[in-house]
C-alpha positions in Angstrom: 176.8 51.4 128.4 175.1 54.0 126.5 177.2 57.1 127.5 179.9 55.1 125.2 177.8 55.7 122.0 178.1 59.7 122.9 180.6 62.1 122.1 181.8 64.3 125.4 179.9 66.6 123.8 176.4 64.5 124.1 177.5 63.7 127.5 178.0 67.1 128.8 174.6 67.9 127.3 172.9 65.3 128.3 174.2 65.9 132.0 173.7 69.3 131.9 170.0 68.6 130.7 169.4 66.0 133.7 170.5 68.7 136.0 168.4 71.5 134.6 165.6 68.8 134.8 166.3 68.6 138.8 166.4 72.2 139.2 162.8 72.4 137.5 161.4 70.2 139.4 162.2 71.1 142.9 161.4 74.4 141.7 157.8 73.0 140.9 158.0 71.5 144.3 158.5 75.3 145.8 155.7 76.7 144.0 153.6 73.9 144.8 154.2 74.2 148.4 153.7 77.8 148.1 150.2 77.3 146.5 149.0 75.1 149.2 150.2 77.4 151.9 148.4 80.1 149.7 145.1 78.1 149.8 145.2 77.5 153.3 145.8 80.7 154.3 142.4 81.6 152.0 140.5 78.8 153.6 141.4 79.8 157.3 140.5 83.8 156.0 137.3 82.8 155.0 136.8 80.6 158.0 137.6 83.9 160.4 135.2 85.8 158.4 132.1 83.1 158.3 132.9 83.2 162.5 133.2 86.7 163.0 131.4 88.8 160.0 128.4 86.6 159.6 127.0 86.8 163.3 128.2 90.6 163.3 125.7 91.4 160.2 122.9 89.2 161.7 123.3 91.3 164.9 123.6 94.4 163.4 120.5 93.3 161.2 118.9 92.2 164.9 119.4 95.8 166.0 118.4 97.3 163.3 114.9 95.9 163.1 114.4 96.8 166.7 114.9 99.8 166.2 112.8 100.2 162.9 109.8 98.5 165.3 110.5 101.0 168.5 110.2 104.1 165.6 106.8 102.4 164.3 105.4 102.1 167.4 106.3 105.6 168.6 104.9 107.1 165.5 
């Protein structure tokens, strides 16, 4: 047994170091998590935007050049 090469001193450390070594990592668990909600969140953003924004523009750039050729015309 190992623990009886250690003082109750070493032990206490040592436990108290194992549990600080949990309580990192499920804390690098949380922010993990929290990172991939964060990039998903982006992803479905830019999704919305490449559905929505990018027809929008090429409408409004549609419109736009309609008019610019009904002005020429009329001029």
């Amino acid at each position: 047994d190992d623990n009886a090469l250690l003082s109750p001193e070493q032990e206490q450390a040592l436990l108290n170091f194992q549990q600080e070594k949990l309580r990192i990592r499920k804390e690098l668990r949380e922010v993990q998590r929290s990172l991939d909600q964060n990039i998903e969140d982006l992803a479905t953003r830019l999704k919305l935007i490449n559905i929505g924004a990018v027809p929008l523009v090429l409408t409004l750039i549609a419109i736009a050049g309609a008019w610019w050729r009904r002005r020429s015309r009329s001029a």
